[in-house]
N, CA, C and O atoms as a Tripos MOL2 file, in Angstrom:
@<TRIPOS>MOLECULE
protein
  236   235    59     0     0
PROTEIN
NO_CHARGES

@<TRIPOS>ATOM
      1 N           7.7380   -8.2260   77.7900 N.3       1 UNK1
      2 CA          8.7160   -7.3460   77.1770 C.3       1 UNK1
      3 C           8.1190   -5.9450   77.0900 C.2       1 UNK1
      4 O           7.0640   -5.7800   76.4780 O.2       1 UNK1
      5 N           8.7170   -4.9850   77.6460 N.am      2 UNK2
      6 CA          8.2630   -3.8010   77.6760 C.3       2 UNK2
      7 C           8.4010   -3.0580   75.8930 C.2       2 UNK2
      8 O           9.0950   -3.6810   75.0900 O.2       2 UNK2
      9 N           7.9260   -2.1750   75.5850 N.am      3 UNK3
     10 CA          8.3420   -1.4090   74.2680 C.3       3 UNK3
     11 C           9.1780   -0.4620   74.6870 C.2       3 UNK3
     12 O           9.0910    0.3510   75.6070 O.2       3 UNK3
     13 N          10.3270   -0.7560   73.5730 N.am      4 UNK4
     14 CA         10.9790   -0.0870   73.2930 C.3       4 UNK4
     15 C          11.1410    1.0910   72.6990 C.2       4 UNK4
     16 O          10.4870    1.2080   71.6630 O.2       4 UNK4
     17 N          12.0180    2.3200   73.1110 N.am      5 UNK5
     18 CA         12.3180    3.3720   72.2060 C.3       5 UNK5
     19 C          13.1070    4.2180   71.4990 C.2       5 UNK5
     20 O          13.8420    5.0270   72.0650 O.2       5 UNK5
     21 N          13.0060    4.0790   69.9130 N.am      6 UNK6
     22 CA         13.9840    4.3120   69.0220 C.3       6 UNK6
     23 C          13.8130    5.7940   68.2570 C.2       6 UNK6
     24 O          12.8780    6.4910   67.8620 O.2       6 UNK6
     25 N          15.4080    5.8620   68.2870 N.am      7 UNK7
     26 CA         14.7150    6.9790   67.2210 C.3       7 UNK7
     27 C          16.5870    7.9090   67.2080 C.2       7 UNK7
     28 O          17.6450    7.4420   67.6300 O.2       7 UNK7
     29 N          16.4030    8.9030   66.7380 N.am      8 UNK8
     30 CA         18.0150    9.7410   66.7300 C.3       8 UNK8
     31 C          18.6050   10.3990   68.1270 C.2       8 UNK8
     32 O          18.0630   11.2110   68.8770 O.2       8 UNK8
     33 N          19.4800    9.9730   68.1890 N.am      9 UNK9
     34 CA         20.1400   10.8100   69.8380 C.3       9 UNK9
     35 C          20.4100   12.1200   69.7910 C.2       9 UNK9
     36 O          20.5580   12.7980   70.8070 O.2       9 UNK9
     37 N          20.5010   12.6070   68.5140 N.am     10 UNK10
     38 CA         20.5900   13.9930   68.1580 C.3      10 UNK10
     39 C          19.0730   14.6830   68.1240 C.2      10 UNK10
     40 O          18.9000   15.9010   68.1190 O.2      10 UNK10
     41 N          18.0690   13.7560   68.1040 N.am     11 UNK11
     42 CA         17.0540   14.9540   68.4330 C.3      11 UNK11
     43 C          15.9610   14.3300   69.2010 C.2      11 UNK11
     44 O          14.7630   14.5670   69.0420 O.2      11 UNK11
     45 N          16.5340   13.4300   70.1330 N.am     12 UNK12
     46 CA         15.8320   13.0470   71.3960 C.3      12 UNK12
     47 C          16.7310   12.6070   72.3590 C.2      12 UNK12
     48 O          17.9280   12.3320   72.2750 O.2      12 UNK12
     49 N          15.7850   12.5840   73.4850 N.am     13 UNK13
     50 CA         16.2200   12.3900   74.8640 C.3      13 UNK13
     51 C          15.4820   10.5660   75.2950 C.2      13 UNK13
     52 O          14.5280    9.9830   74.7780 O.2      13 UNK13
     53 N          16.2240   10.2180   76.1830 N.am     14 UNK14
     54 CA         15.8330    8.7140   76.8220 C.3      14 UNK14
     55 C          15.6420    8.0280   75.6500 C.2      14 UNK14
     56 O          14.4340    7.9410   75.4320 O.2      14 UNK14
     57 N          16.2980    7.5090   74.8090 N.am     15 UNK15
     58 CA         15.7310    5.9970   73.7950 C.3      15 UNK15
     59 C          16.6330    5.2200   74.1780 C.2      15 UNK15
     60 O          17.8030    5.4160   74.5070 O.2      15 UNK15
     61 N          15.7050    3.8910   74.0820 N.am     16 UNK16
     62 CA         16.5360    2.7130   74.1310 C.3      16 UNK16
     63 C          17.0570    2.1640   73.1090 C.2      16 UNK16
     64 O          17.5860    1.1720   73.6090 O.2      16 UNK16
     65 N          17.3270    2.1260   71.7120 N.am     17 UNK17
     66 CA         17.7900    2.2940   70.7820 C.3      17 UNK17
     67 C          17.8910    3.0010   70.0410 C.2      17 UNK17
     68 O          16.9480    3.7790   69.8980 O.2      17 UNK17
     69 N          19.0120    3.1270   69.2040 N.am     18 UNK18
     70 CA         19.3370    4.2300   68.1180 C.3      18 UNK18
     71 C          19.8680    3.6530   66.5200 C.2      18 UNK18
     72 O          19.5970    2.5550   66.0350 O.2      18 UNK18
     73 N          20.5310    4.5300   66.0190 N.am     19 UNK19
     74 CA         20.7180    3.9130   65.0450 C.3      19 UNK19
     75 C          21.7580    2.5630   64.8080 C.2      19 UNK19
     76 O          22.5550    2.6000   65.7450 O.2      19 UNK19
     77 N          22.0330    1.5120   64.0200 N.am     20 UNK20
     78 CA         23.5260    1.1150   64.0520 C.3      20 UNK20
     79 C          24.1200    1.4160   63.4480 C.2      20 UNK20
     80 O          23.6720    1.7120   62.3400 O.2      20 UNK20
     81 N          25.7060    1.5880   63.7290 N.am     21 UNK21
     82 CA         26.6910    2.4550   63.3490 C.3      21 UNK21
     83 C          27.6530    1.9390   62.1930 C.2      21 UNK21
     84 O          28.3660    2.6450   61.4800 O.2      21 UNK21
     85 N          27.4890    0.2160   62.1550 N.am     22 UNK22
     86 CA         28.0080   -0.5260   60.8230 C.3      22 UNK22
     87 C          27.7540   -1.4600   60.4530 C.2      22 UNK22
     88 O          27.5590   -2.3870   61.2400 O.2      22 UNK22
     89 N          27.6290   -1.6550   58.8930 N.am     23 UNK23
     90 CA         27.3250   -3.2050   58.3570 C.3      23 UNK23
     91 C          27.7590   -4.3650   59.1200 C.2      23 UNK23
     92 O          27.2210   -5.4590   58.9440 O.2      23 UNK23
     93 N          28.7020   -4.1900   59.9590 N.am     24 UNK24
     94 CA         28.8540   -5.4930   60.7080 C.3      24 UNK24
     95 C          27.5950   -5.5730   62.2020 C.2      24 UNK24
     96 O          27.3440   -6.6080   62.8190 O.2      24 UNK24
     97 N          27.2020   -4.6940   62.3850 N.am     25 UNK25
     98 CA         26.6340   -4.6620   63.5100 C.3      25 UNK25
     99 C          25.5370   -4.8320   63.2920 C.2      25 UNK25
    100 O          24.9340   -5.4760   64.1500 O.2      25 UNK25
    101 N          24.7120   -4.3320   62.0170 N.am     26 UNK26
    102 CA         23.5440   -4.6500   61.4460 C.3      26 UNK26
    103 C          23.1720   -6.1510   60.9960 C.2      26 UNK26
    104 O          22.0080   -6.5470   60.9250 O.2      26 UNK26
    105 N          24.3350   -6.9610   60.6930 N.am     27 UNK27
    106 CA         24.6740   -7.8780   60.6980 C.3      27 UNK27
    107 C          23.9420   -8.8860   61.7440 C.2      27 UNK27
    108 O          22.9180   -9.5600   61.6340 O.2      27 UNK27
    109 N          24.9800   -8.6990   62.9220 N.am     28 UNK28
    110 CA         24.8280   -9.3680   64.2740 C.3      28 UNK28
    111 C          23.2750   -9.1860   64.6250 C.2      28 UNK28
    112 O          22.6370  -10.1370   65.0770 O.2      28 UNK28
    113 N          22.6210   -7.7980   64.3780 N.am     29 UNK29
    114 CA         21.1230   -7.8410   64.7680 C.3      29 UNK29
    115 C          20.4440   -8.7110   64.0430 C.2      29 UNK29
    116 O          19.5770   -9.3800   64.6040 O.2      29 UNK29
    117 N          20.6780   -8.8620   62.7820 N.am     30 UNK30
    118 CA         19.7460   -9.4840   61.7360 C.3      30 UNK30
    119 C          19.3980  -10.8160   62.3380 C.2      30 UNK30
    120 O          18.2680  -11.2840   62.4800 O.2      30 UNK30
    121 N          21.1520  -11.6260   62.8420 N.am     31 UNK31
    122 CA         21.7470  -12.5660   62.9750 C.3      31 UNK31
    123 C          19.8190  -12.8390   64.4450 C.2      31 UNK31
    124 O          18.7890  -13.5040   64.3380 O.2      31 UNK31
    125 N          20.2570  -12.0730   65.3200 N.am     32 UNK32
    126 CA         19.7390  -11.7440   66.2760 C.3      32 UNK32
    127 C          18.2480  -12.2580   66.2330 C.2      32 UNK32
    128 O          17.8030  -13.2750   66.7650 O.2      32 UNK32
    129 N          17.8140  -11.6460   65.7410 N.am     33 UNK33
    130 CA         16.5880  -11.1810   65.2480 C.3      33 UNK33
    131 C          16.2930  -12.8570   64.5130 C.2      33 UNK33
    132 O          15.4950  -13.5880   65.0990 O.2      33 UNK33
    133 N          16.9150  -13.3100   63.3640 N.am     34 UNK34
    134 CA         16.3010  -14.2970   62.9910 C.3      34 UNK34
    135 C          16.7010  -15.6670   64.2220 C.2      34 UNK34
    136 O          15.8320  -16.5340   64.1320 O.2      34 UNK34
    137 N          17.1590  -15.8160   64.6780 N.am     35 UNK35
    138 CA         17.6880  -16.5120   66.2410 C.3      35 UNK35
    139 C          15.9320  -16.1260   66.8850 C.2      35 UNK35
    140 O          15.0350  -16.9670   66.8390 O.2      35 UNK35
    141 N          15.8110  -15.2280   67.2450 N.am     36 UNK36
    142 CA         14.7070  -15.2520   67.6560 C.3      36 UNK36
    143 C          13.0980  -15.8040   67.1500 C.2      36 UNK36
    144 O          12.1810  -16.4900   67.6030 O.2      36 UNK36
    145 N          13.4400  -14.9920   65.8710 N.am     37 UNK37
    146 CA         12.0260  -16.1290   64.7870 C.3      37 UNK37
    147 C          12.4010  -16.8780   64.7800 C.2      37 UNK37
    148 O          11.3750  -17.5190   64.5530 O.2      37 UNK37
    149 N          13.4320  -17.8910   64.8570 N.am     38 UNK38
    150 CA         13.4900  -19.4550   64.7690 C.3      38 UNK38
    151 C          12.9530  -20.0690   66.3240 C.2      38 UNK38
    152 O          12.8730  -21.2620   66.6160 O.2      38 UNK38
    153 N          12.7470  -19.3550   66.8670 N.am     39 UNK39
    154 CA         12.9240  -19.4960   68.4400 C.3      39 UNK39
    155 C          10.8330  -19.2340   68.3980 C.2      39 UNK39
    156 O          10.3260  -19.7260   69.4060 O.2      39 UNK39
    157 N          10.2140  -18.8480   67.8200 N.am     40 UNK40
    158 CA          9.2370  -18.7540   67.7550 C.3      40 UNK40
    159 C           8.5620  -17.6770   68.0370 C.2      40 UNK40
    160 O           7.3590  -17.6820   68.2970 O.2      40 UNK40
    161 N           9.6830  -16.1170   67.9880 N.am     41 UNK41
    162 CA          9.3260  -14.7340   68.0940 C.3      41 UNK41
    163 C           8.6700  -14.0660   66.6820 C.2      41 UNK41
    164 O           9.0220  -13.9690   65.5070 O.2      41 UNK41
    165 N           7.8590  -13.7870   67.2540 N.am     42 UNK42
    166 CA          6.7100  -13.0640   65.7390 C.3      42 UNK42
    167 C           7.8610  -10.9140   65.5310 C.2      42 UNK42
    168 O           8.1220   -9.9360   66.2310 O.2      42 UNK42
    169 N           8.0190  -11.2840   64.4970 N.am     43 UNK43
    170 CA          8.5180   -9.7610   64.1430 C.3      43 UNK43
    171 C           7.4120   -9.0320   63.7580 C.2      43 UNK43
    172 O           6.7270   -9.5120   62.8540 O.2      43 UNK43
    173 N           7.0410   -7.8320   64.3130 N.am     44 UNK44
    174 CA          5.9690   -7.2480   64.5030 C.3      44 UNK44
    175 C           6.2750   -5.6210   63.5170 C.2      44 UNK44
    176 O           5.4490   -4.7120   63.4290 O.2      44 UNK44
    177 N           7.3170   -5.6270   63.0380 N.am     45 UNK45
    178 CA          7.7880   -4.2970   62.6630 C.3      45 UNK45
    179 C           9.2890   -4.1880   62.4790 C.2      45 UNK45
    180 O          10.1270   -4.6410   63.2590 O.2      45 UNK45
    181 N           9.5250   -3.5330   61.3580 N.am     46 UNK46
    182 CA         10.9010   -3.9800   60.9280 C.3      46 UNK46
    183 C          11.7840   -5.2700   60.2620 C.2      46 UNK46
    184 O          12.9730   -5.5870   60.2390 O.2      46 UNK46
    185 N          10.5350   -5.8190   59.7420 N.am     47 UNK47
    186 CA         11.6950   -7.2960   59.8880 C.3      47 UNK47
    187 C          12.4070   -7.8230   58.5940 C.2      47 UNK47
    188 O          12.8040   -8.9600   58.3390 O.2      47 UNK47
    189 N          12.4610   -6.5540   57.7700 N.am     48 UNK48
    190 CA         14.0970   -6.9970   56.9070 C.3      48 UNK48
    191 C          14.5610   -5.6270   56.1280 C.2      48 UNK48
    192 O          13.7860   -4.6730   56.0730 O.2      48 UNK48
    193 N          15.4250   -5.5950   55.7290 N.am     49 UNK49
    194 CA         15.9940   -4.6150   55.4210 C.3      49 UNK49
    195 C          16.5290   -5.2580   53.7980 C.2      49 UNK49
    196 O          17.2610   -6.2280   53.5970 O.2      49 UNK49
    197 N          15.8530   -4.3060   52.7430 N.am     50 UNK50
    198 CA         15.5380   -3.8000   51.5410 C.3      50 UNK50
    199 C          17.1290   -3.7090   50.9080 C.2      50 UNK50
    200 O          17.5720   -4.5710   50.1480 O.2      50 UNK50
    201 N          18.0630   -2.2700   51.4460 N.am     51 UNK51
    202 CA         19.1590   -2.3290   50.4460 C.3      51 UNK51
    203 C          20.0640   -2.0090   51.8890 C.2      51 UNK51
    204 O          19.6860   -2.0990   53.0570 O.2      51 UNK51
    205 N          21.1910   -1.6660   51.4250 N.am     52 UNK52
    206 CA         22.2220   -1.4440   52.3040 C.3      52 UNK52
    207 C          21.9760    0.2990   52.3600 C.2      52 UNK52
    208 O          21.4640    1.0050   51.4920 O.2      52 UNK52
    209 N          22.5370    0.7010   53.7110 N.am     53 UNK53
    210 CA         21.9770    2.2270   53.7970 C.3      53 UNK53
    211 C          23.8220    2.6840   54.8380 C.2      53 UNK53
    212 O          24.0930    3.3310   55.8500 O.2      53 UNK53
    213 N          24.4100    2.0970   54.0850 N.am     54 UNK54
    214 CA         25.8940    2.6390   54.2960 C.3      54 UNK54
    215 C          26.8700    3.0550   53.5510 C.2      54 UNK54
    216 O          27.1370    2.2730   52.6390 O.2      54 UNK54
    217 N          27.5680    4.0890   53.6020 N.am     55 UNK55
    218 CA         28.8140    4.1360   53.0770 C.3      55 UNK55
    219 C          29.9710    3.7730   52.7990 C.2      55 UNK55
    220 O          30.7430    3.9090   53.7470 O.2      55 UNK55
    221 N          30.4840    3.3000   51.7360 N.am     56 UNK56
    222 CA         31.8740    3.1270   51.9310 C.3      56 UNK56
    223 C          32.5490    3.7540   52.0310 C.2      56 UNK56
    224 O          33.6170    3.5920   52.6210 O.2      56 UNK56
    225 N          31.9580    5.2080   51.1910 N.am     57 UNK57
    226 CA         33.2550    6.5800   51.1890 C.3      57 UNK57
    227 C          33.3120    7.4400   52.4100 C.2      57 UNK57
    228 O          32.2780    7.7180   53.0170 O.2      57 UNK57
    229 N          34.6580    7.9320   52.8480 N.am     58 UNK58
    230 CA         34.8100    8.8900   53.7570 C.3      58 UNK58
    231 C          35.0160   10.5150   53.4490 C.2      58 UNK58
    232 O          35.6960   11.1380   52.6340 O.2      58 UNK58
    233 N          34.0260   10.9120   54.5810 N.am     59 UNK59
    234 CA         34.1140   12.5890   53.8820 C.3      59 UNK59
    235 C          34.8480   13.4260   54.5950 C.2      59 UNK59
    236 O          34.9860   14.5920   54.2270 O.2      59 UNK59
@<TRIPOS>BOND
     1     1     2 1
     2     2     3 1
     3     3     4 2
     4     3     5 am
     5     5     6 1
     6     6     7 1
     7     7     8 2
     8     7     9 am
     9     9    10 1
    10    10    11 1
    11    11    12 2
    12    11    13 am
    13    13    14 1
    14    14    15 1
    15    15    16 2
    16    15    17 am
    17    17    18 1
    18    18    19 1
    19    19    20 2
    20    19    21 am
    21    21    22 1
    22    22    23 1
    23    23    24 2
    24    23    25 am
    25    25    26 1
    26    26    27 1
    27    27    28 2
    28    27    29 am
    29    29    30 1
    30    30    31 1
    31    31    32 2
    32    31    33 am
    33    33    34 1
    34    34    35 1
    35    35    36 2
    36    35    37 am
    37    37    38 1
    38    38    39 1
    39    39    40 2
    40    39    41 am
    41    41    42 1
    42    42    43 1
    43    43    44 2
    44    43    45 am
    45    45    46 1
    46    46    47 1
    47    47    48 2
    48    47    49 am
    49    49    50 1
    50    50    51 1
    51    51    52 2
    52    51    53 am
    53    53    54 1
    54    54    55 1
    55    55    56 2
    56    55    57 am
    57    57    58 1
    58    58    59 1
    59    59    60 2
    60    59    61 am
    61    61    62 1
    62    62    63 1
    63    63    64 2
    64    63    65 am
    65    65    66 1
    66    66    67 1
    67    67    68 2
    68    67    69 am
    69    69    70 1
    70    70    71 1
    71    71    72 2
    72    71    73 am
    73    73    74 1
    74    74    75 1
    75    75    76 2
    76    75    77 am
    77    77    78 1
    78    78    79 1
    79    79    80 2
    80    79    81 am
    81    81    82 1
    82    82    83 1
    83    83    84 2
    84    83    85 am
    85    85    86 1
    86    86    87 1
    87    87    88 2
    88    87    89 am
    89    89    90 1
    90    90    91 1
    91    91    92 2
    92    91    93 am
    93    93    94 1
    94    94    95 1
    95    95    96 2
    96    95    97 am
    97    97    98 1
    98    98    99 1
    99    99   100 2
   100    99   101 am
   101   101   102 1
   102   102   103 1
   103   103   104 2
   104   103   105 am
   105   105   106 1
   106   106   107 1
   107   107   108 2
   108   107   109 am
   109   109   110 1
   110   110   111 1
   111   111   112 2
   112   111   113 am
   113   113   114 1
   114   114   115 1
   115   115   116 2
   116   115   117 am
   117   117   118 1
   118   118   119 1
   119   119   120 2
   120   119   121 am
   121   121   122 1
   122   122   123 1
   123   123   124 2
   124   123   125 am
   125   125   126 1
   126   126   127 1
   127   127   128 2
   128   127   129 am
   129   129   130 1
   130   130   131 1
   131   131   132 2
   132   131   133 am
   133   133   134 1
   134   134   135 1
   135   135   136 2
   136   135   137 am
   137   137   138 1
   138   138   139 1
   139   139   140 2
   140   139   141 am
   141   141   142 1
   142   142   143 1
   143   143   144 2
   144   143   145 am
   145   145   146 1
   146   146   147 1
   147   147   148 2
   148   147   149 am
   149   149   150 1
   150   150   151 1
   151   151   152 2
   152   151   153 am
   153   153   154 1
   154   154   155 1
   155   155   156 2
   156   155   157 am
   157   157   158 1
   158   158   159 1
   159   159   160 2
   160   159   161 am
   161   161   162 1
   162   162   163 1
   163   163   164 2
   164   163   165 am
   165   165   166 1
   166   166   167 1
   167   167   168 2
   168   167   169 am
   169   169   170 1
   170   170   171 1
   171   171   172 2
   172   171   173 am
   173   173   174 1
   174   174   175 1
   175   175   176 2
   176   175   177 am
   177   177   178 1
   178   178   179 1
   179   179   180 2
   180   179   181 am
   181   181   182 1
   182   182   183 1
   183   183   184 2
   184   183   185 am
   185   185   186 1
   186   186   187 1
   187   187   188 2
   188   187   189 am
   189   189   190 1
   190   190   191 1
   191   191   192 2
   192   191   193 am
   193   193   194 1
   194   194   195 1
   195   195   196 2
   196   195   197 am
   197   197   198 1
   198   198   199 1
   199   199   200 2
   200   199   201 am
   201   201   202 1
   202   202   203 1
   203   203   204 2
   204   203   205 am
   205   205   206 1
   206   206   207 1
   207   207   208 2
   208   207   209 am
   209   209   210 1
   210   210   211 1
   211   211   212 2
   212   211   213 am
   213   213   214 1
   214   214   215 1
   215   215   216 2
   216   215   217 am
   217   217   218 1
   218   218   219 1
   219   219   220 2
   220   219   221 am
   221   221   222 1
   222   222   223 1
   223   223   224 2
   224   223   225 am
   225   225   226 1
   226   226   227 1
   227   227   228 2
   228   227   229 am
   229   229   230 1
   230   230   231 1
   231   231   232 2
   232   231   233 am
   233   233   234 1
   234   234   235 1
   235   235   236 2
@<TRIPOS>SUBSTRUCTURE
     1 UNK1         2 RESIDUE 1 A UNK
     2 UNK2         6 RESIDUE 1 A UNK
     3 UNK3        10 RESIDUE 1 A UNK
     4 UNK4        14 RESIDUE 1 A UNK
     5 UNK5        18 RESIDUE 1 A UNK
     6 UNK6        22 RESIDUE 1 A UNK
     7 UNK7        26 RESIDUE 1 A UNK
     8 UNK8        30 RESIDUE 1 A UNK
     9 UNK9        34 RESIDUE 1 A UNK
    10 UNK10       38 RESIDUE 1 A UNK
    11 UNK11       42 RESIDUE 1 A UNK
    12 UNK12       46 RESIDUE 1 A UNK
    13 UNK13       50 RESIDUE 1 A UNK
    14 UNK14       54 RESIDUE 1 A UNK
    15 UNK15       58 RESIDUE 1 A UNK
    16 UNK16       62 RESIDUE 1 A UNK
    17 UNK17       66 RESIDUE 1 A UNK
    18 UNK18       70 RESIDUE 1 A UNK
    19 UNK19       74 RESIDUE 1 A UNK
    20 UNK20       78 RESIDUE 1 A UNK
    21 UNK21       82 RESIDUE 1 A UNK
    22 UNK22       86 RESIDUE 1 A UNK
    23 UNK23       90 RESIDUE 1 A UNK
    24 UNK24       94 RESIDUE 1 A UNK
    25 UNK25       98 RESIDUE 1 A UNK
    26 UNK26      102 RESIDUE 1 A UNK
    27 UNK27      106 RESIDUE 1 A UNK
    28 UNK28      110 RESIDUE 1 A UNK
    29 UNK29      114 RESIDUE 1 A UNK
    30 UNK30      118 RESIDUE 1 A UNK
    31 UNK31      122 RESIDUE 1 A UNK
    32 UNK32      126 RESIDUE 1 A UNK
    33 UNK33      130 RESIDUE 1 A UNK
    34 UNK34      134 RESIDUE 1 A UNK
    35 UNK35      138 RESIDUE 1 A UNK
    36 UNK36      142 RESIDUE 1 A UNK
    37 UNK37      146 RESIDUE 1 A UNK
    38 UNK38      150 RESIDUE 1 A UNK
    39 UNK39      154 RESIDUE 1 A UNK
    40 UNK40      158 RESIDUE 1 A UNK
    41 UNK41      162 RESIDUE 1 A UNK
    42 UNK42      166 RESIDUE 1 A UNK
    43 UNK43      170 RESIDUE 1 A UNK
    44 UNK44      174 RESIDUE 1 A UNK
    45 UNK45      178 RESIDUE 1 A UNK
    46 UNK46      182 RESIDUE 1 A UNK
    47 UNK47      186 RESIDUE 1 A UNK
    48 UNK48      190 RESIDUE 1 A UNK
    49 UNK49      194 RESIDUE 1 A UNK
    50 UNK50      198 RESIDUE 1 A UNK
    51 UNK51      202 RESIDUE 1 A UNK
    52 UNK52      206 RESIDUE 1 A UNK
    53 UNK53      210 RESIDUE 1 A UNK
    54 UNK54      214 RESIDUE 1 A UNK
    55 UNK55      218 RESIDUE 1 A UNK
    56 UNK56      222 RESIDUE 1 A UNK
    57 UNK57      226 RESIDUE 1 A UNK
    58 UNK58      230 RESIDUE 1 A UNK
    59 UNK59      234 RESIDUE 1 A UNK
């Protein structure tokens, strides 16, 4: 598996990931992600998320 690269599309060029755009999608990664540790993938960085970092309100 090559490394990957993350980061904002607004102030970089070439990444292979960016941010996700909604609680449902953050969701599906989590989903993802633990599919994989059950599968016997070691999470090396990142591997849970603390509080929710979304909005409900629109501005």
């Amino acid at each position: 598996m090559k490394k990957e690269k993350a980061g904002n599309p607004n102030e970089e060029d070439n990444l292979d990931l960016g941010p996700l755009v909604s609680e449902d999608r953050l969701n599906t990664v989590h989903e993802m992600v633990e599919e994989a540790k059950q599968e016997g993938t070691r999470v090396l960085l990142f591997g849970k998320t603390t509080r929710s970092v979304f909005s409900t309100s629109r501005h």
